[in-house]
N, C-alpha and C positions, 0 to 999 in steps of 0.2 A: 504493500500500500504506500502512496506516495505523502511522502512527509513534508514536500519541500519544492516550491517553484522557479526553473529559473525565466531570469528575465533577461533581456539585453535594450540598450538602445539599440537603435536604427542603423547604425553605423557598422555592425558585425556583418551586414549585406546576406542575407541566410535567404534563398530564395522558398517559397511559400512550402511547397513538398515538404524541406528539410523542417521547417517549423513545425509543420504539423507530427510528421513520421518521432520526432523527438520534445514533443509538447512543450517548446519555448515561445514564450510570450515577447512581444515586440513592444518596446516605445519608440515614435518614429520618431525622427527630423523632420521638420521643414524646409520648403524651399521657396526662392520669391527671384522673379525675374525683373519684377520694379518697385519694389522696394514695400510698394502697400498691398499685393494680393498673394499670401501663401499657402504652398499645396503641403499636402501630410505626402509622405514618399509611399507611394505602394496603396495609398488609399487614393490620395485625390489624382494623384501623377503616375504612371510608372516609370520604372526604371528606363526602358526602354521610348518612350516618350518623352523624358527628361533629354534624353542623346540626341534624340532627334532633333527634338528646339534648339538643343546649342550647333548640330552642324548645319540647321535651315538660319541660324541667327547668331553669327559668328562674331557678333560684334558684341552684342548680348552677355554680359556678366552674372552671373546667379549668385545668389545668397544664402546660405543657410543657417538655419537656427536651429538649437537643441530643444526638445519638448523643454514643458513648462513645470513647476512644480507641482500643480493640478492634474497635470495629466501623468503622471509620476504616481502621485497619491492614488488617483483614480484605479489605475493598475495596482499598488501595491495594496490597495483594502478590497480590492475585489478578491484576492487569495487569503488575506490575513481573515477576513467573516470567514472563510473555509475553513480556517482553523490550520492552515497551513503557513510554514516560513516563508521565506521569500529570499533568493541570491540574484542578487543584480549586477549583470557585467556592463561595465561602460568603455565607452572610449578613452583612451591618455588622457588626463586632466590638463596635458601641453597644447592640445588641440581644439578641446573643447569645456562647457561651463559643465557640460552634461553629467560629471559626475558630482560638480560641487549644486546642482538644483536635486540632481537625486537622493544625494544627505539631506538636505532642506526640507524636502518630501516625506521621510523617511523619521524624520525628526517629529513632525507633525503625525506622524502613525504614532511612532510608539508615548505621545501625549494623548493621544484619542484610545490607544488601546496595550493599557499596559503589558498584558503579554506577548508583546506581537514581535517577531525575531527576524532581523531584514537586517543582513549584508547587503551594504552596497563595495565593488571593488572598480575601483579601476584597474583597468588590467592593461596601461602599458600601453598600449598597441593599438589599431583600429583596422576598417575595412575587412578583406578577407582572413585577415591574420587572427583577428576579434573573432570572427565568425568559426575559427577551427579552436577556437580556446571555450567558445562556449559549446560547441558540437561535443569536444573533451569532457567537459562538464556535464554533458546532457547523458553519453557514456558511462562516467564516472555512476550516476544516479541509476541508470537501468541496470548496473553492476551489483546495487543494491550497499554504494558509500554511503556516511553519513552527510549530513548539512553541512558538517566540521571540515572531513576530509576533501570532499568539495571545495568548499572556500578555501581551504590551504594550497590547494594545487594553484585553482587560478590565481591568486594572490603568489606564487612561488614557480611558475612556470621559469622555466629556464632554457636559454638556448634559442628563442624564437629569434628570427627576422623575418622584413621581407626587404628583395631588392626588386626595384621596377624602374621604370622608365617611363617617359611621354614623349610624344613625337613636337608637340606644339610648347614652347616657353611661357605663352605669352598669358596664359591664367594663374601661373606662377609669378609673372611678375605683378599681375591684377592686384594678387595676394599678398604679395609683399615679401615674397621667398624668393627672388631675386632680381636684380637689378637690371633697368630699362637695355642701357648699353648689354650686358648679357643678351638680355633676349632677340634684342636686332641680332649678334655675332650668331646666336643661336641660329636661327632662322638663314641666313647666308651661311653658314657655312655645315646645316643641315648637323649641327652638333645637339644629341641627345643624352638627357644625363643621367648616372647614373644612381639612384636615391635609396638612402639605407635606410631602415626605418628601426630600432633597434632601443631600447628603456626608454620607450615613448615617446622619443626624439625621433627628427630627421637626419640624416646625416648624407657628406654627396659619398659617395661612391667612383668618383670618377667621371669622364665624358665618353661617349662614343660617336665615331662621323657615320653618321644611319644609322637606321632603326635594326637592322639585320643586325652588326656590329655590338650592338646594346643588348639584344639579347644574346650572341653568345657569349658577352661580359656577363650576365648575371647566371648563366650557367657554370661559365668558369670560376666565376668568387664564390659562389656555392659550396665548389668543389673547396677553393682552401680553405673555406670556413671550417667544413668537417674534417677535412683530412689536418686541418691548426689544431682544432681539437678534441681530435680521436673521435669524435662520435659517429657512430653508424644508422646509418637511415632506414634501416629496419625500426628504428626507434622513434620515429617522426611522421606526423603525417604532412601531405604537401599540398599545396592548389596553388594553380593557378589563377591570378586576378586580372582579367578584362574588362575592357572599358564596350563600345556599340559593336567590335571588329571581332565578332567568334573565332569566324575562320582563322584570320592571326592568332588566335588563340589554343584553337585546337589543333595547327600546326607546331607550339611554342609547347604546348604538352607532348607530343607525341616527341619529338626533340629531345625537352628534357629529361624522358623518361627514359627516350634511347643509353642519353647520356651518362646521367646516373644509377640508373637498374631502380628505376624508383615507379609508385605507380601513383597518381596525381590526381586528384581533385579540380574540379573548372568551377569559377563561381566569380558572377559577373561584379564588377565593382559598383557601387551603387553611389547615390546625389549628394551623400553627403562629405564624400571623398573628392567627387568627380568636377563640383565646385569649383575646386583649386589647380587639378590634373586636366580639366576639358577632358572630350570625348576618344582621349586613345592611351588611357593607361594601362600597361601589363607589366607584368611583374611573376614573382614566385614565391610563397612564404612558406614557411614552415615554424610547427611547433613539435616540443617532444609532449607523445602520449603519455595519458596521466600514469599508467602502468611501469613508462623505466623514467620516470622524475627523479627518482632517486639512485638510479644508478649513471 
């Protein structure tokens, strides 16, 4: 019998299948393409609808916002009357407010209902990277862990990255993540970069000239990542994150799996990443399974 619900924001990109098959409950993001009408991701827009708008309106900027503390609440008392916990994974607190509105939330439960037992973590990380740490978690729970054990993995994951790429600079620079002059050099001389994402931070990873070149740099730094430190990929699960372009995608899997005797996950990146990255980000993350965390 289920003791314990988890939750995530929006940002872990889990498409609807995988929610259901693994009973995790969603709080979305927002999104707003002029500053005063916004959509709920996945209710009022889809993913795929979102891509669309920015490669028909390329001029076009999008916004996001992390749900609200009401709508936080809303979700966390609809389990807690069940008499059930509540573990909530968020996005990096580097990234977003999202996990300091879901404390807020959470603060206001257990004033309304003294027994009511809600982990909120941030865990680090976002987009597809978030999305295999809570699939872990969701694991973890069908394995028949406690609420405890649970929360200590996500909270103590070790080893994850993701490395990816975009082909366009210029929502990067929108954002503030890099500089004007960059993104002209970028754009001339077809230089794509290469971005670590790694204790919740960004980090560059390097440049590549094309987008071919960029991906097999994140194949390669893959490899010294593990073979730096010893670990075996028998140990890790992998996806790959897509922005509108599958096929690049399910070529960039088939690749890396060649590569590394590994077998990969696909899972599209979703609006509240996609923001800052525009409509062509791919990359490859991984996490280690909650089962060798400790070894």
């Amino acid at each position: 019998m289920k003791t314990f619900q988890i939750i995530s924001d929006g940002s872990c990109d889990l498409n609807s299948t995988l929610l259901k098959e693994n009973d995790i409950d969603i709080v979305p993001f927002t999104v707003s393409f002029d500053k005063e009408h916004s959509l709920k991701e996945n209710v009022d827009i889809s993913t795929n609808d979102f891509y669309k708008k920015l490669i028909d309106n390329p001029d076009v900027f999008p916004y996001s916002a992390c749900p609200s503390i009401k709508e936080y609440y809303d979700v966390f008392v609809k389990y807690i009357k069940q008499g059930l916990s509540v573990i909530c994974i968020c996005i990096t607190q580097k990234f977003s407010a999202s996990y300091s509105v879901a404390l807020m939330a959470r603060q206001q439960i257990v004033e309304d209902f003294k027994d009511a037992k809600i982990d909120v973590i941030d865990c680090r990380c976002n987009t597809v990277l978030q999305g295999l740490i809570v699939l872990e978690a969701a694991r973890m729970q069908k394995a028949g862990k406690s609420f405890e054990e649970v929360s200590l993995m996500v909270n103590n994951t070790t080893g994850s990255r993701i490395y990816f790429t975009v082909s366009n600079l210029k929502y990067l620079e929108h954002g503030g993540r890099i500089g004007k002059l960059t993104a002209v050099v970028g754009k001339l001389f077809q230089i794509n970069p290469i971005i670590v994402l790694k204790h919740g931070e960004i980090f560059s990873g390097g440049i590549a000239i094309k987008r071919k070149r960029a991906l097999s740099s994140i194949i390669k730094k893959t490899k010294e990542y593990f073979n730096k430190n010893k670990f075996k990929y028998d140990d890790f699960r992998f996806v790959i994150g897509y922005g509108y372009d599958k096929d690049e995608a399910l070529n960039f899997k088939s690749e890396v799996e060649k590569e590394l005797g590994i077998n990969c996950e696909l899972s599209q990146i979703g609006i509240t990443i996609a923001v800052h990255t525009g409509p062509e980000p791919i990359g490859l993350a991984f996490v280690r399974k909650f089962d060798h965390q400790q070894q």
